[in-house]
BABADO-931215 format. One record per residue (C-alpha): x, y, z; residue in one letter. Coordinates in steps of 0.2 Angstrom, whole numbers, always signed. Example, Ala and Ser with C-alpha at 12.3 -4.5 7.8 and 13.67 -1.06 7.14 Angstrom:
# BABADO-931215
ATOM     u     v     w tivex
ATOM   +62   -22   +39     A
ATOM   +68    -5   +36     S
***
This chain:
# BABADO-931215
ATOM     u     v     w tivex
ATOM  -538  +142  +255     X
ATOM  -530  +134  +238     X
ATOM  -512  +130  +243     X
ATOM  -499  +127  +229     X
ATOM  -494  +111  +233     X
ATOM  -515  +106  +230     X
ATOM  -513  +117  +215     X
ATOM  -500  +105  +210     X
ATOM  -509   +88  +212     X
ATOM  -524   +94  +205     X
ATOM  -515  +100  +189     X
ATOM  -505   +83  +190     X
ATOM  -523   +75  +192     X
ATOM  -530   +83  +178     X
ATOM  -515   +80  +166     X
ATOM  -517   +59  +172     X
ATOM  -533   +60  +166     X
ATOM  -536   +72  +152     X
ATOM  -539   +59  +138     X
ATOM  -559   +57  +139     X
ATOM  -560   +40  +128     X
ATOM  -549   +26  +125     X
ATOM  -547   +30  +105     X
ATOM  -539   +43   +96     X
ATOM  -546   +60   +95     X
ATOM  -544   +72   +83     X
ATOM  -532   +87   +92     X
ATOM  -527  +100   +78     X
ATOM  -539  +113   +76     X
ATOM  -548  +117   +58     X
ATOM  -534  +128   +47     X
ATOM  -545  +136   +30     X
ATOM  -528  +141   +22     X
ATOM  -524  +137    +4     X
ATOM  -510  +127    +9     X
ATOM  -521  +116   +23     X
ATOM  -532  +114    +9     X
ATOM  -523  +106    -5     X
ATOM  -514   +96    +9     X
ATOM  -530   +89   +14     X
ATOM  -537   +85    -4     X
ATOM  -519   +77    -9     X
ATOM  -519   +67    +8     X
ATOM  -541   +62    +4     X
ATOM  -536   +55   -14     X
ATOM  -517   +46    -5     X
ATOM  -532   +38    +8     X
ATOM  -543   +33    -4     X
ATOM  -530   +24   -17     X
ATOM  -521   +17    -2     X
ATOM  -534   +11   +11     X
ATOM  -527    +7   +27     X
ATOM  -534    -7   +36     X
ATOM  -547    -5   +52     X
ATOM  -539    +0   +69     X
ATOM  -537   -15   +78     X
ATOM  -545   -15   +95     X
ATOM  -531   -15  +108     X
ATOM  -541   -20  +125     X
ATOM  -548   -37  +127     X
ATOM  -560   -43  +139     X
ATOM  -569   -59  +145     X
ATOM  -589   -63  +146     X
ATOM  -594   -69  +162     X
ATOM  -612   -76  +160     X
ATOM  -615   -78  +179     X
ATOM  -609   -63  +185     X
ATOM  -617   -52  +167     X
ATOM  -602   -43  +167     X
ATOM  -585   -43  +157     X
ATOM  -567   -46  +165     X
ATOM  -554   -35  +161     X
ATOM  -537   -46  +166     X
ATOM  -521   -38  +159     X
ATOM  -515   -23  +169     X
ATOM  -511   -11  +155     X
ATOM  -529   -14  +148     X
ATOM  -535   -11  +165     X
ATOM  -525    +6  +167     X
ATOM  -529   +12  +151     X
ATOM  -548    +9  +152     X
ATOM  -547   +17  +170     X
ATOM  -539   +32  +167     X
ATOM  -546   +36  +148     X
ATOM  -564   +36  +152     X
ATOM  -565   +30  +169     X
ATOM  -573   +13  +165     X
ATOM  -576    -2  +177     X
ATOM  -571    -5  +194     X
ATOM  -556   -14  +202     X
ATOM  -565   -30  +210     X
ATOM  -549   -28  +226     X
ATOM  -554    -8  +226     X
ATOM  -565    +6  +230     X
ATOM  -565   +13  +212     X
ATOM  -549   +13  +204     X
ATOM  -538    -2  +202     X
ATOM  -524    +2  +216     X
ATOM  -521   -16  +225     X
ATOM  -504   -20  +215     X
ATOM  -498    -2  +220     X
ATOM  -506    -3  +239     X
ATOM  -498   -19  +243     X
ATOM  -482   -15  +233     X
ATOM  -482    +1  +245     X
ATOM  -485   -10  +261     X
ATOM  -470   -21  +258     X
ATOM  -459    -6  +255     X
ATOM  -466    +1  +271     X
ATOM  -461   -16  +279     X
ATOM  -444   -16  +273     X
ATOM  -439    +1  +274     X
ATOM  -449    +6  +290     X
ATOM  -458   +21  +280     X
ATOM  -471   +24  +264     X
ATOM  -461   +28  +250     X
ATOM  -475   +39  +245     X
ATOM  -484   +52  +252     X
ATOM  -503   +50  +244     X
ATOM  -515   +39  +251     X
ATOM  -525   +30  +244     X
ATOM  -545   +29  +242     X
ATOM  -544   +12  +252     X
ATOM  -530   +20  +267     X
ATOM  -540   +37  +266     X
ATOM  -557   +29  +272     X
ATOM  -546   +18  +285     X
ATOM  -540   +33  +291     X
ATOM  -556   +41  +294     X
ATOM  -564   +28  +302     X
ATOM  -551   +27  +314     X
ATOM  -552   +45  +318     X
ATOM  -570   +42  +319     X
ATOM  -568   +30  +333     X
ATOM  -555   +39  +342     X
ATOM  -568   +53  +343     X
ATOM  -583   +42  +349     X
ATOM  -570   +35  +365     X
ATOM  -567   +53  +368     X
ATOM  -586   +61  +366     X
ATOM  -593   +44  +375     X
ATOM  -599   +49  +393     X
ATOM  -587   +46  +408     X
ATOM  -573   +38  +396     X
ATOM  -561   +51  +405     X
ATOM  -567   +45  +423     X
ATOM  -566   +27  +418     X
ATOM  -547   +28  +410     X
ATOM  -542   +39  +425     X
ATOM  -546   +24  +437     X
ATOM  -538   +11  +425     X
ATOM  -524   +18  +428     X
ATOM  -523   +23  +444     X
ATOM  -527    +3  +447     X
ATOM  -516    -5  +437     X
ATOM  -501   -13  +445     X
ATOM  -482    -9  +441     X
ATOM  -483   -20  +428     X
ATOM  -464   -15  +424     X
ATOM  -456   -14  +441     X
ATOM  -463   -31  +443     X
ATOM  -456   -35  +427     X
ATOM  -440   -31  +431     X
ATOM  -436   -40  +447     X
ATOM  -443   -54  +440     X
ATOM  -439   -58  +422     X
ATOM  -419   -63  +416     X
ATOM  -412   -46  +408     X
ATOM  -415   -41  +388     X
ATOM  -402   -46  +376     X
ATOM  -386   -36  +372     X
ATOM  -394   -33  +353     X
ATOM  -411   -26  +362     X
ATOM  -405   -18  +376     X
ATOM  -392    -9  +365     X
ATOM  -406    -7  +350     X
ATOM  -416    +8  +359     X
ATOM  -400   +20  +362     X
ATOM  -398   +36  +354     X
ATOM  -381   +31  +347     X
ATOM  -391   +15  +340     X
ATOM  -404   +24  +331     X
ATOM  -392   +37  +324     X
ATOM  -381   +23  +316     X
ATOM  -396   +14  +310     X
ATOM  -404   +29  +303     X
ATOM  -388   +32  +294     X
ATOM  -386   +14  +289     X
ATOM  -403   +15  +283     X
ATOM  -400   +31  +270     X
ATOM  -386   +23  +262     X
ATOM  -392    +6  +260     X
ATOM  -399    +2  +243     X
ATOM  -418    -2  +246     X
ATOM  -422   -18  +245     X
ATOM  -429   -26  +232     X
ATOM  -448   -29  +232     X
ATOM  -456   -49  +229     X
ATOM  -464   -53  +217     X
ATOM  -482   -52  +217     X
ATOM  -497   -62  +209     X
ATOM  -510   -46  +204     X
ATOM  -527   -55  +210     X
ATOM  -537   -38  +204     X
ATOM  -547   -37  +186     X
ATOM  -558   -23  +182     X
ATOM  -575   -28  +180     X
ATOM  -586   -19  +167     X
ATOM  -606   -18  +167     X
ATOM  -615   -24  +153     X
ATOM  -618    -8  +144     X
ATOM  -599    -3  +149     X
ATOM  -592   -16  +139     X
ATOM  -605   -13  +125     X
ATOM  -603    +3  +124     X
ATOM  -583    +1  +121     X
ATOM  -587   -14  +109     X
ATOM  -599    -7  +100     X
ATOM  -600   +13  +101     X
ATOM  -580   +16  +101     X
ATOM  -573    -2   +95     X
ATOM  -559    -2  +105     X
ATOM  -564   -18  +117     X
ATOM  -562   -36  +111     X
ATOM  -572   -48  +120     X
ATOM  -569   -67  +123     X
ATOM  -580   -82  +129     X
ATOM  -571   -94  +143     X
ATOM  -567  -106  +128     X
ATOM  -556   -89  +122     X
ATOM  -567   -87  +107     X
ATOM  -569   -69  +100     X
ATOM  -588   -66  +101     X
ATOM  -595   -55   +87     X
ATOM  -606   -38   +90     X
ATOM  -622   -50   +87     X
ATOM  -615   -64   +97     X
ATOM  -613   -49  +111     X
ATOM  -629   -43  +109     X
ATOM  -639   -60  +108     X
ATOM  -629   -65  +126     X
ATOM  -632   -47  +135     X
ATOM  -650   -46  +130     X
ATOM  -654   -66  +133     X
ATOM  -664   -66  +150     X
ATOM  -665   -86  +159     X
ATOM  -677   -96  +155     X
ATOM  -682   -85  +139     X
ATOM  -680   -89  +122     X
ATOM  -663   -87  +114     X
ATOM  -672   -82   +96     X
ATOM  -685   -67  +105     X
ATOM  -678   -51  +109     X
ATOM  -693   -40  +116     X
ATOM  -691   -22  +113     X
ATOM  -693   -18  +130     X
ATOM  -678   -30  +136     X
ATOM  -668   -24  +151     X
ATOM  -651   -21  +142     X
ATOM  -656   -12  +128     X
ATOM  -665    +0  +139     X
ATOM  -652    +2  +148     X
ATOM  -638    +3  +137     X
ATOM  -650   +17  +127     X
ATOM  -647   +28  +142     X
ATOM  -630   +25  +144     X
ATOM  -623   +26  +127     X
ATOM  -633   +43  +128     X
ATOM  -625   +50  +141     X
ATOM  -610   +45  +137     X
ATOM  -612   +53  +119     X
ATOM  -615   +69  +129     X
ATOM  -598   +68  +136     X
ATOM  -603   +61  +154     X
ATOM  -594   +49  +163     X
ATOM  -610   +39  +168     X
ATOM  -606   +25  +183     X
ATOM  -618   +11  +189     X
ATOM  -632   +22  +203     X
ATOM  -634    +7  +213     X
ATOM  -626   +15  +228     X
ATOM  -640   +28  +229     X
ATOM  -656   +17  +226     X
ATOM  -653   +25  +204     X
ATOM  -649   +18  +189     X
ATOM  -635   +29  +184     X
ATOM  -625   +44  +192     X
ATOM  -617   +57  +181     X
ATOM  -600   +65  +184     X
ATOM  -594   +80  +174     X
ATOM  -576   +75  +172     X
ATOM  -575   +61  +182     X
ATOM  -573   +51  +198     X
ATOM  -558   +57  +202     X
ATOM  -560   +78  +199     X
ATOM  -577   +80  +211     X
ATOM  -594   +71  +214     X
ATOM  -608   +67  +204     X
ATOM  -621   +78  +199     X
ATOM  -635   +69  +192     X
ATOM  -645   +53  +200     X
ATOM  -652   +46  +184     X
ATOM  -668   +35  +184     X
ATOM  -670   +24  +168     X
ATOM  -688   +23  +166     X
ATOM  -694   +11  +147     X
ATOM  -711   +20  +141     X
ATOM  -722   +15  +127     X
ATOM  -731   +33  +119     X
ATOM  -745   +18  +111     X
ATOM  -750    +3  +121     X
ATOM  -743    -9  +114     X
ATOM  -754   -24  +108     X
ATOM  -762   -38  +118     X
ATOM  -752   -51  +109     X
ATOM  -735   -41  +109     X
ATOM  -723   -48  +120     X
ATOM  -718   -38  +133     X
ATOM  -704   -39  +148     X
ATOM  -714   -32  +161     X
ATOM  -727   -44  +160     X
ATOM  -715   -60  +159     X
ATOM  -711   -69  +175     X
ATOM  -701   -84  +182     X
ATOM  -713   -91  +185     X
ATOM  -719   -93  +165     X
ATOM  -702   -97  +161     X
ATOM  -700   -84  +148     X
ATOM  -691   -72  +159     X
ATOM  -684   -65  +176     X
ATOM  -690   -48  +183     X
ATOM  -677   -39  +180     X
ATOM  -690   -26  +176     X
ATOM  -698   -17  +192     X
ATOM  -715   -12  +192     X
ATOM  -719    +7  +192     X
ATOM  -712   +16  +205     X
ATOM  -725   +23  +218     X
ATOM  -723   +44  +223     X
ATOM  -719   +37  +239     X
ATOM  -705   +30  +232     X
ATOM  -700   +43  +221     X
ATOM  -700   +54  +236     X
ATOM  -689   +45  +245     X
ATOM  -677   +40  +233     X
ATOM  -677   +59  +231     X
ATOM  -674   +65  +247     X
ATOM  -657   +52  +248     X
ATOM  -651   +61  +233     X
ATOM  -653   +80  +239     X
ATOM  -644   +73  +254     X
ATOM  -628   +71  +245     X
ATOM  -631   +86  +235     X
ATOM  -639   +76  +219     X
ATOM  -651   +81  +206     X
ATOM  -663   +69  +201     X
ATOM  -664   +65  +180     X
ATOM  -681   +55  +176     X
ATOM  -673   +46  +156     X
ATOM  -689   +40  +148     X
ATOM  -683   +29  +136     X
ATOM  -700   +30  +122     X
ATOM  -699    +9  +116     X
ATOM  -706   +10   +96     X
ATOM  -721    +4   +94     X
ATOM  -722   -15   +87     X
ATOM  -729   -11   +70     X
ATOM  -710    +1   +69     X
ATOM  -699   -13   +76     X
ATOM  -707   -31   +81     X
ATOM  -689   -37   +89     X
ATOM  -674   -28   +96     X
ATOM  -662   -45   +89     X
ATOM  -648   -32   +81     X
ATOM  -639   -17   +88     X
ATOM  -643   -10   +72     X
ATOM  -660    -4   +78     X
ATOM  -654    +5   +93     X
ATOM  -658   +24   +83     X
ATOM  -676   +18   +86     X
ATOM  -676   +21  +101     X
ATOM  -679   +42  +108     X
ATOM  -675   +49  +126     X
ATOM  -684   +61  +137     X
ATOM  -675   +69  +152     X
ATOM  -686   +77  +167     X
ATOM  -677   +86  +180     X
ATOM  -682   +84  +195     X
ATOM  -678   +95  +211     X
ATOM  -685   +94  +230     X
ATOM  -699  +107  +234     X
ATOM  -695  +114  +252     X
ATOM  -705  +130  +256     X
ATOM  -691  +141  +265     X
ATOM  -680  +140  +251     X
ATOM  -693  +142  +236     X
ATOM  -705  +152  +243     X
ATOM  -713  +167  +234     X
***
């Protein structure tokens, strides 16, 4: 049963998060009058005698070559690139970035003796649970109730003894616990002006995959993305680092690579209007929510899978057959996946209520495009979706 006050927070929800991207998008709908129409010539003809200057990327992030991934540091670009999109992860949190807030909340809890806010947290709702998951295991485990009973028909007076015994409590203690104490301190307490909060160091940045911070690089150009020595690396300079592999040559970009494979899939998805997030959770590459993180679970288990439709030459370089050991490469490509494995990996994902997406990304052939060295040659590339669902014979039958 929908109650109105989860009406409310789902419609607060929604209205936090109803800008899908982090640019501008175009809100007024198409008008074919006269009037729009000689507005729209005059206002073409003022654009194109009075060209504004490109929109300059408001977000700025840092490359981090031995993590492969990109640092978001300043709080409203983290916020921004959360909420618009849902992109990265708060490195101090489950999902969103919430440490500032949670430990802002916990010293007002301190001061004040109470939460000034009702929600909970992702972080404090699973700490909650698992609390209520242990309280249930003591009460369900056999003979807990026999074994409590005797406790505590065992257990000595321990305050009787206490009190012949020990010197008697302070006048501020013994006075603390009265009801004419804790009606004057309650009082006290509403009146007084809160206290105010410490300042705090935010240790959190967002941390965005590889084909996250691509993606808002390249595909939307709203991301700027330093080096450690602060300098402003270039889409190429980004490309050439994200696709370089240890130990392979800087100058060869195999059309295979890792990256580009994966960042074909994602900026695909994405393209479609999915909110795509790293699968690694659920043995997957990607998983695929409709609206996003916050608004239901995902729907789609995505498995990335690079296909050539013509066998590629014997001389043509290839990630899958590179190797550490010829210090051309890593294997950061696997080797095809077994059925067994398939099967498994989709059992786990119709356990949680997932359906299984098999991306062939089709590689072009080497006589098309020799070296994948330029973003530019990404509308090469051509995707292939296979859905695929877990046969049970009670439910499909007939």
């Amino acid at each position: 049963m929908t109650t109105p006050s989860s009406k409310r927070s789902a419609k607060s929800r929604f209205l936090h998060y109803s800008t899908p991207l982090p640019v501008a998008l175009a809100t007024k709908s198409v008008d074919l009058s006269v009037r729009s129409l000689v507005t729209f010539a005059f206002r073409s003809v003022y654009r194109f005698l009075h060209p504004r200057p490109p929109q300059v990327a408001t977000h700025h992030g840092i490359f981090v070559p031995f993590g492969q991934c990109v640092w978001i540091m300043r709080r409203d670009d983290m916020d921004d690139l959360w909420r618009k999109g849902f992109f990265g992860k708060g490195t101090l949190s489950r999902s969103e970035p919430t440490w500032m807030s949670r430990k802002i909340e916990e010293l007002q809890r301190d001061m004040n003796g109470a939460p000034r806010s009702h929600a909970m947290s992702l972080e404090q709702i699973t700490e909650q649970r698992r609390k209520q998951r242990r309280t249930s295991k003591k009460k369900t485990r056999p003979g807990a109730s026999e074994a409590s009973t005797v406790n505590t028909s065992t257990q000595p007076d321990i305050n009787h003894t206490a009190s012949a015994t020990s010197p008697p409590p302070p006048d501020n203690l013994a006075q603390k616990d009265t009801p004419s104490a804790l009606a004057q301190s309650t009082i006290h307490d509403i009146h007084t002006p809160p206290e105010t909060v410490p300042a705090i160091a935010d240790l959190e940045h967002v941390q965005l995959s590889l084909q996250e911070a691509f993606f808002l690089a390249y595909g939307l150009g709203c991301l700027k993305i330093y080096d450690t020595q602060e300098r402003e690396l270039s889409l190429q300079d980004l490309w050439m680092a994200f696709v370089r592999v240890p130990g392979a040559p800087s100058s060869t970009v195999v059309t295979d690579n890792p990256f580009v494979v994966q960042y074909v899939a994602y900026h695909y998805y994405r393209s479609r209007g999915w909110v795509a997030k790293s699968g690694i959770k659920f043995g997957v590459d990607l998983v695929l929510y409709r609206k996003g993180p916050v608004f239901h679970h995902a729907e789609f288990a995505v498995i990335v899978i690079p296909t050539h439709p013509d066998p590629p030459p014997s001389d043509h370089p290839s990630s899958a057959d590179m190797n550490p050991a010829s210090g051309s490469s890593s294997n950061l490509i696997s080797p095809p996946h077994s059925w067994q494995w398939l099967l498994g990996v989709n059992r786990v994902c119709s356990q949680v209520k997932k359906t299984i997406i098999l991306c062939y990304v089709l590689i072009p052939s080497a006589a098309e495009l020799p070296s994948a060295d330029s973003p530019a040659y990404l509308d090469k590339y051509v995707v292939r979706e296979v859905v695929l669902r877990r046969w049970i014979p009670e439910r499909n039958r007939g």
